[in-house]
C-alpha positions as CSV (number, residue, x, y, z in Angstrom):
1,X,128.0,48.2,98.6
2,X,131.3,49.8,99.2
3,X,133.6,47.2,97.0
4,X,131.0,47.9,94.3
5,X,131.5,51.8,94.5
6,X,135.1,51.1,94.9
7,X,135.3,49.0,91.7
8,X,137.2,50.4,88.8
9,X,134.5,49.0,86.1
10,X,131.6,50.9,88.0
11,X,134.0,54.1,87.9
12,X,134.4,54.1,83.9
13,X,130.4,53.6,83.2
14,X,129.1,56.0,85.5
15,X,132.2,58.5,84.0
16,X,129.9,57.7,80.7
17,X,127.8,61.0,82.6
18,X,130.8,63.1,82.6
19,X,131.2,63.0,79.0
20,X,127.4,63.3,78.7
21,X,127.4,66.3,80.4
22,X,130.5,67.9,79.0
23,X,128.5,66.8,75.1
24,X,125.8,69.2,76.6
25,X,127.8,72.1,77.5
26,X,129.5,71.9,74.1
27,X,125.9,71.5,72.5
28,X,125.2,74.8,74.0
29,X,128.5,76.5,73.2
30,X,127.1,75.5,69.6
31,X,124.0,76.7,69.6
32,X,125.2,80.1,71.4
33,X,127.1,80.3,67.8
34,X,124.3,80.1,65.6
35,X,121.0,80.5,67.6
36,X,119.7,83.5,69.5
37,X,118.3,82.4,72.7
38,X,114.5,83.6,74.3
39,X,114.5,82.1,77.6
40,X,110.9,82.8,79.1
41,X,111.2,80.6,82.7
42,X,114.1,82.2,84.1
43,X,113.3,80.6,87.9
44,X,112.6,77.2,86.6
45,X,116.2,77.5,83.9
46,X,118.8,78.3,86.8
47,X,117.2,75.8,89.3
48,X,117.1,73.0,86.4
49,X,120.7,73.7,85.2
50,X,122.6,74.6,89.0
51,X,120.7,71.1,89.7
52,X,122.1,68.9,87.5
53,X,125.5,70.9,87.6
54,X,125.6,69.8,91.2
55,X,124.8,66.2,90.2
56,X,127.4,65.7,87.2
57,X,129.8,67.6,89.5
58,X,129.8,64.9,92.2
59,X,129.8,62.2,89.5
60,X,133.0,63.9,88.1
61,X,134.4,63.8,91.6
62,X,133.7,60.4,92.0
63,X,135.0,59.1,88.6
64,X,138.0,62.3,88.9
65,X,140.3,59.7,87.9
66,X,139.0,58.2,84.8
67,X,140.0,58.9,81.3
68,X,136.3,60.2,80.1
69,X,136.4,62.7,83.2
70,X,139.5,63.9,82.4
71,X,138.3,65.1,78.7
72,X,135.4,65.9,80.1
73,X,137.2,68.4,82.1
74,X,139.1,69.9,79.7
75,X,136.2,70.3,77.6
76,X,133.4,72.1,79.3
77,X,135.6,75.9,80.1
78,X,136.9,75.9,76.6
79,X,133.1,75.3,75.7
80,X,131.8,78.0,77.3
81,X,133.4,81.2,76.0
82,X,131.2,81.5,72.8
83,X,128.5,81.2,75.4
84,X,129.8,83.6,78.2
85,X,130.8,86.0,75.4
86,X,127.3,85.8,72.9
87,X,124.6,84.8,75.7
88,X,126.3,87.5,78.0
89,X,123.5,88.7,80.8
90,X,122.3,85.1,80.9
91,X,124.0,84.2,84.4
92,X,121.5,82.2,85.8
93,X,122.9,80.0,82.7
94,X,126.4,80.6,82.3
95,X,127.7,80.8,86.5
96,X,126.9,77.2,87.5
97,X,128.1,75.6,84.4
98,X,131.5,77.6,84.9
99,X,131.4,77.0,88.6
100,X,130.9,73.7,87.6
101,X,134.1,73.5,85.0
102,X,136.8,75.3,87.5
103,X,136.1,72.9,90.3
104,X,136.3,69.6,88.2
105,X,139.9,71.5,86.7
106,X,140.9,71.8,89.6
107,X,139.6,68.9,91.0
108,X,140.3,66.1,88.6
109,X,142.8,63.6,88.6
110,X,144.9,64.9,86.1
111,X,148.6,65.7,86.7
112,X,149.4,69.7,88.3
113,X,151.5,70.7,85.6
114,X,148.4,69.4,82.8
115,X,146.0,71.4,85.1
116,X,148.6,74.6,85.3
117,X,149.1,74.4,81.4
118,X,145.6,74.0,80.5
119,X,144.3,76.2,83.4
120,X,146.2,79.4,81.8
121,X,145.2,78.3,78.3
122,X,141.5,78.6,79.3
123,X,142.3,82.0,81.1
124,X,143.9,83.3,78.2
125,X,141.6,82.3,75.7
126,X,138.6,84.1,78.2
127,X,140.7,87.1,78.4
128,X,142.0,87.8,74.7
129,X,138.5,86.5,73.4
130,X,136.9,88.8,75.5
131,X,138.9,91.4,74.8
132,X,138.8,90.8,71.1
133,X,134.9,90.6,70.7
134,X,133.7,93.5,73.1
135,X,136.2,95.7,71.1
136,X,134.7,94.5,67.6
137,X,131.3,95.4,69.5
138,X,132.4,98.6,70.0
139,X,133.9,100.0,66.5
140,X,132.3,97.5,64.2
141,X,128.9,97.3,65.3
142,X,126.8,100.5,64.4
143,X,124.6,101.6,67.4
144,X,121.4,102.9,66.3
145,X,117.8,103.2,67.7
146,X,115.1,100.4,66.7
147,X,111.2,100.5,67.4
148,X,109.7,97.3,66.6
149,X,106.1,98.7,65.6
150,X,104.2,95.5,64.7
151,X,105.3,91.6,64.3
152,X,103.0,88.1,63.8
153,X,103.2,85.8,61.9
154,X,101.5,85.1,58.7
155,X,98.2,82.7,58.3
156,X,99.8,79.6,57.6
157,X,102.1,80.0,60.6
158,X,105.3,79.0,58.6
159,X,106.6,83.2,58.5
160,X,106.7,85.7,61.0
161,X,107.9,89.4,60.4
162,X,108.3,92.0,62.0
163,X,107.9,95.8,61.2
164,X,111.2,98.0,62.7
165,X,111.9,101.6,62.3
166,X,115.4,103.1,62.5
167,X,116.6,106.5,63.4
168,X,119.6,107.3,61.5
169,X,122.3,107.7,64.3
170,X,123.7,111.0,62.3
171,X,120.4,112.5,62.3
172,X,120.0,116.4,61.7
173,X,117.2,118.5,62.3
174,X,116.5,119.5,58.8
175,X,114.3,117.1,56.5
176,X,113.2,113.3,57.5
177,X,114.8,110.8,58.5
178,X,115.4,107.1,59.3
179,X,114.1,104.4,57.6
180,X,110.9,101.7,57.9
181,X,112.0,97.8,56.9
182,X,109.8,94.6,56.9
183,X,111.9,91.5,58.4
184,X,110.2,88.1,57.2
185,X,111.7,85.0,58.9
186,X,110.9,81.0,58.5
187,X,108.9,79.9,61.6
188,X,109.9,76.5,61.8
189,X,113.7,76.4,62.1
190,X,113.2,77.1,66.2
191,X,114.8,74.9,68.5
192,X,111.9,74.8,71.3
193,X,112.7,73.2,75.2
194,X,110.6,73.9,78.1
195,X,112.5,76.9,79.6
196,X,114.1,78.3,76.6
197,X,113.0,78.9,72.8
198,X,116.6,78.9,70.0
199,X,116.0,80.9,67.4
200,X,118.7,80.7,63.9
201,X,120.5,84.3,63.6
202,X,120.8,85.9,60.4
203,X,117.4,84.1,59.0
204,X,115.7,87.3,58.6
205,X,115.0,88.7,55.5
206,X,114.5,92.6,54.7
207,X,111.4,92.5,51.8
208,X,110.7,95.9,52.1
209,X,113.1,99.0,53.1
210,X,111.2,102.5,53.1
211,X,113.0,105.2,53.5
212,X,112.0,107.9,55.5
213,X,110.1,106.6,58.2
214,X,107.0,105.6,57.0
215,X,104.1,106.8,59.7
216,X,101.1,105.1,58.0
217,X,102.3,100.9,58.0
218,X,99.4,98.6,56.8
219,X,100.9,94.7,57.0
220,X,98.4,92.2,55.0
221,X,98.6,88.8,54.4
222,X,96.9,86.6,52.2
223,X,96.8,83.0,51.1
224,X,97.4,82.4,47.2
225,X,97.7,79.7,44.9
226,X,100.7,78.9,42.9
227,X,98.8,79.0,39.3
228,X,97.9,82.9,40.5
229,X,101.3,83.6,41.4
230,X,102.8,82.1,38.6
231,X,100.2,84.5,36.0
232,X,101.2,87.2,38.2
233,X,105.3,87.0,37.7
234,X,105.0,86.0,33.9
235,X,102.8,89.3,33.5
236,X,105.4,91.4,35.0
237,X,107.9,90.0,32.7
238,X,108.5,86.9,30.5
239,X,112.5,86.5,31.4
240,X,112.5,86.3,35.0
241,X,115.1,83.8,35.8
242,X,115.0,81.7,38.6
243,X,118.4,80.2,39.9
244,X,118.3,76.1,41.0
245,X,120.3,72.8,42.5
246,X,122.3,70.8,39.9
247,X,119.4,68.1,41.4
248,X,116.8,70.4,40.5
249,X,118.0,71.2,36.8
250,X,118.2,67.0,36.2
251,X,115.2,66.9,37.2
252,X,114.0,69.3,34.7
253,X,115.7,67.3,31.9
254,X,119.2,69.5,31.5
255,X,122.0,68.2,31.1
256,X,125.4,69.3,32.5
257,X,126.7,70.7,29.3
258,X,124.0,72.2,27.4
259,X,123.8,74.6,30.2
260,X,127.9,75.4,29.3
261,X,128.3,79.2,28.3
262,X,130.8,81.6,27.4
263,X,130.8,84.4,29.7
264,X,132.8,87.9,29.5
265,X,134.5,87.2,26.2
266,X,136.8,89.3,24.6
267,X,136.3,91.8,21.8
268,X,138.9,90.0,19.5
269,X,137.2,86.6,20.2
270,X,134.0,87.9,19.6
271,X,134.8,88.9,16.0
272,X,135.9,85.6,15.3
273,X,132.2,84.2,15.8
274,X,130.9,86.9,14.0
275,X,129.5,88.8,16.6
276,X,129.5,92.1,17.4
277,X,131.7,94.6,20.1
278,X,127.9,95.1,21.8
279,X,127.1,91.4,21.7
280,X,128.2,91.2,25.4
281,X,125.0,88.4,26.4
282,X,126.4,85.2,27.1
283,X,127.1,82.4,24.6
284,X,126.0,78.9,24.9
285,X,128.1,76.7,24.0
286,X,125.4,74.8,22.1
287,X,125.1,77.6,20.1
288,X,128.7,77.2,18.3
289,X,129.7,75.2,15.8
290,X,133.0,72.9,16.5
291,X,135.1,75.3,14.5
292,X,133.7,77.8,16.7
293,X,134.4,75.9,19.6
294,X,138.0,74.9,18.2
295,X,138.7,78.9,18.4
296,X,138.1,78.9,22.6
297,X,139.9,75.2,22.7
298,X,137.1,73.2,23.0
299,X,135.6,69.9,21.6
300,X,132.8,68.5,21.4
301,X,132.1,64.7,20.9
302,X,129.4,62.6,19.3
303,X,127.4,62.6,22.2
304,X,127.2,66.5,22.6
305,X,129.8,66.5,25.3
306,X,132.3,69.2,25.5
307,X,135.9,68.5,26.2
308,X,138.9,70.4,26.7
309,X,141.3,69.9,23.0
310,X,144.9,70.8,25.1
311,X,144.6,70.7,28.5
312,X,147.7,72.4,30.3
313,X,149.8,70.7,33.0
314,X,147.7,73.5,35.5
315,X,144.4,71.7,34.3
316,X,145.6,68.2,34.8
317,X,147.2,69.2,38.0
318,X,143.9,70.6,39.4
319,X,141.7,67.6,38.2
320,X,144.0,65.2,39.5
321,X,144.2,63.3,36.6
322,X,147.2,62.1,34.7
323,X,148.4,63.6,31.2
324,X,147.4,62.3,28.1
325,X,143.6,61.6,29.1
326,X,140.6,63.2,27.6
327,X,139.1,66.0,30.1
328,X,135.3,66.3,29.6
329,X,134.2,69.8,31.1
330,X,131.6,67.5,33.1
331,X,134.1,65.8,34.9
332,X,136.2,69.0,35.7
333,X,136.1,70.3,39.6
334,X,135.8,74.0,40.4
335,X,139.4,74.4,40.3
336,X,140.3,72.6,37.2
337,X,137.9,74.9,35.0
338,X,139.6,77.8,37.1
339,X,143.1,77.0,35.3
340,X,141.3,76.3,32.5
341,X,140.3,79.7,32.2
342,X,143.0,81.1,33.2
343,X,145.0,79.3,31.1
344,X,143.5,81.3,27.8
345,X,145.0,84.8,28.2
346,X,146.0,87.5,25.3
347,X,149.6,88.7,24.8
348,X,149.4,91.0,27.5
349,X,147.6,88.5,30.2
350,X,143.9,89.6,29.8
351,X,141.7,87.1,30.4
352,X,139.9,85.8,26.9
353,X,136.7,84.4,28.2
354,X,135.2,82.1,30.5
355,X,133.4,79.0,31.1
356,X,130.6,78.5,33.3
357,X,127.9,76.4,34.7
358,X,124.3,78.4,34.2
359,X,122.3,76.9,36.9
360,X,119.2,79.2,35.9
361,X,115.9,78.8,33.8
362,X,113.1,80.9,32.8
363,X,109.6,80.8,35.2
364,X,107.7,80.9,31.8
365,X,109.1,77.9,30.8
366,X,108.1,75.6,34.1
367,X,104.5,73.9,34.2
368,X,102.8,73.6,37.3
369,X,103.5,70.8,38.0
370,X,107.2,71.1,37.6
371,X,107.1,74.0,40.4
372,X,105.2,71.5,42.6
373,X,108.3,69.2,42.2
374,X,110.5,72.1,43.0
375,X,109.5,72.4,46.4
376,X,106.4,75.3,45.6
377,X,103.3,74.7,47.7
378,X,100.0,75.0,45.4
379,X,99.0,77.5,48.2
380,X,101.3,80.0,50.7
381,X,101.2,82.9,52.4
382,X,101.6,86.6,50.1
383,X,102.8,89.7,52.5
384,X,101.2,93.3,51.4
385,X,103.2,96.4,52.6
386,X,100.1,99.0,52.2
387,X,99.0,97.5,49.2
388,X,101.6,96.1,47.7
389,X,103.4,92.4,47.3
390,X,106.7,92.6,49.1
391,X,106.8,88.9,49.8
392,X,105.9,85.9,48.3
393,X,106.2,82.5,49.6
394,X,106.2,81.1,45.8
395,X,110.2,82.9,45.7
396,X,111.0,82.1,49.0
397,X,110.9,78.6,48.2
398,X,112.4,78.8,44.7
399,X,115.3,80.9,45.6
400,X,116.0,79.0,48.7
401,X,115.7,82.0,51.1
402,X,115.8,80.4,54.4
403,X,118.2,77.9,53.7
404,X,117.7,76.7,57.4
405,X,120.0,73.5,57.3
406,X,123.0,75.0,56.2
407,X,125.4,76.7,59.1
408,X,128.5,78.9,57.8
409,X,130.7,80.9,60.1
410,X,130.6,84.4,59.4
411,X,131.4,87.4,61.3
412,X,127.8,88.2,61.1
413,X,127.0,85.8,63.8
414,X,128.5,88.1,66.4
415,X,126.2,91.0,66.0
């Protein structure tokens, strides 16, 4: 039993659990970045976590020497800052996972002087980055007073909201004050485990904002269909505009360039098309004849597919493509039609005009079944704010509200 303990081969699989351990803590320091974290079995947590800190820190020990400890080590107190700094109070936590990280440093079988370097690394990174985000905290942060008043979640369990009123933090004793706002957020993004619930920050929503505080709050929700909805909006107004995935607009049968437009163009170009100084709505670019087009340096071919006539080097530069090679708009990335653009300037360098991509359509002009295959329910939840719509599940989904696979980093995310 000894020799097999002993043996080198047994040392690198179990280090396998070092690596494992250290993937955790770095999982954490993730989610500590873009999750919230509701932990509601704060007993059961810190036994669960000091326990199998205690276990992968004698497996370390063990395997000190092997190559997959040795990461690991480096790993886990790097890990933890964005934890120690976002999930701060949460000791039970953060203390046996950082116990656990300073003794395998310390402990492991890399060299002193890769320990000393990487040691005052990690203890300047903890002090600056400490330093840094409790000062942001302090002058970036507003401090003001929140009552939560009323939260649930709506009938089909997929929203929950919240009601919270603010008191202005520069209130004065003359006149009202504050203000009453409606948070809706999705209820299916949560990231549940037995001792802990993760909740994604910055998914909330404000659908209402009353200002002052309102004293008399009635929340209702009801269930609609999307035919209902969809009489409801077009009654309002027959131009509401909803905005959709280059997917979603191929599905609908648009092409890439009959949805080209001329946006912002100048008076003097203007006139040429014979239109007017107040003519300031966009211009498709279906709309132009090819002298028209000519005019703005555009082409169009037999197939209805618009070209640039003489590109610049700038152009060809940012599309990567060699000179002398026809450059179809389609084909063009975001930078390309950048140069493009700015490549058609007046004498004084004034922008003429500019190309872009409209990526909307009108609701009146979608059949029910076409918002089914956009992602619309035929039924969803409607929020009332004392008697009146403030939320609809029907724009939630078209607009892409709770975009909930996305993750950007944002200074947001330390508030």
């Amino acid at each position: 039993m000894k020799s097999f303990f002993a043996n080198v081969w047994t040392k690198r699989v179990v280090a396998i659990i070092s690596l494992l351990y250290a993937f955790m803590v770095c999982r954490l320091c993730y989610f500590s970045i873009f999750y919230d974290i509701h932990i509601h079995a704060r007993v059961q947590q810190c036994l669960t976590i000091t326990s199998v800190s205690i276990v992968a820190l004698l497996i370390m020990l063990y395997t000190r020497k092997q190559i997959m400890t040795r990461i690991a080590s480096f790993l886990i107190l790097p890990a933890m800052l964005p934890v120690v700094l976002l999930y701060f109070g949460e000791w039970g936590m953060i203390i046996p996972i950082i116990l656990t990280g300073v003794a395998i440093l310390l402990l492991s079988g890399a060299g002193e002087g890769a320990k000393t370097a990487l040691g005052t690394v990690t203890l300047l990174l903890y002090i600056f980055g400490a330093l840094g985000y409790f000062l942001f905290a302090s002058f970036f942060v507003t401090a003001t007073k929140q009552d939560v008043i009323e939260e649930g979640v709506s009938p089909s369990g997929r929203y929950r909201y919240r009601v919270v009123n603010t008191e202005d933090s520069s209130k004065e004793d003359e006149g009202p004050s504050g203000s009453t706002a409606v948070y809706v957020e999705p209820n299916y993004a949560d990231k549940k485990y037995s001792f802990a619930t993760f909740t994604l920050k910055n998914m909330e929503r404000v659908v209402h904002l009353n200002r002052p505080i309102c004293e008399d709050i009635n929340i209702e929700w009801k269930t609609q269909s999307r035919q209902e909805i969809t009489q409801e909006l077009n009654a309002i107004s027959d131009t509401i505009a909803i905005h959709l995935s280059e997917d979603d607009l191929e599905y609908l049968g648009y092409s890439y360039d009959e949805k080209l437009r001329l946006e912002d163009v100048a008076v003097s170009m203007r006139f040429k098309i014979d239109r007017t100084a107040s003519d300031v709505d966009p211009i498709y670019l279906n709309d132009l004849s090819d002298e028209q087009l000519a005019l703005f340096g555009i082409g169009r071919d037999s197939d209805s597919r618009y070209y640039i006539l003489s590109p610049t080097n700038a152009v060809y530069d940012a599309a990567k493509v060699k000179g002398n090679k026809r450059l179809y708009f389609s084909d063009l990335n975001s930078k390309a039609l950048k140069a493009f653009n700015n490549s058609n300037t007046d004498d004084f360098g004034n922008q003429l005009f500019n190309v872009k991509k409209d990526n909307t359509v009108y609701l009146n002009t979608l059949s029910d079944e076409q918002l089914g295959k956009l992602g619309v329910p035929e039924t969803g939840d409607v929020m009332y704010f004392n008697g009146k719509v403030c939320f609809r599940y029907y724009v939630a989904e078209l607009e892409d509200y709770f975009d909930v696979d996305s993750r950007h980093i944002s200074i947001d995310l330390l508030n």
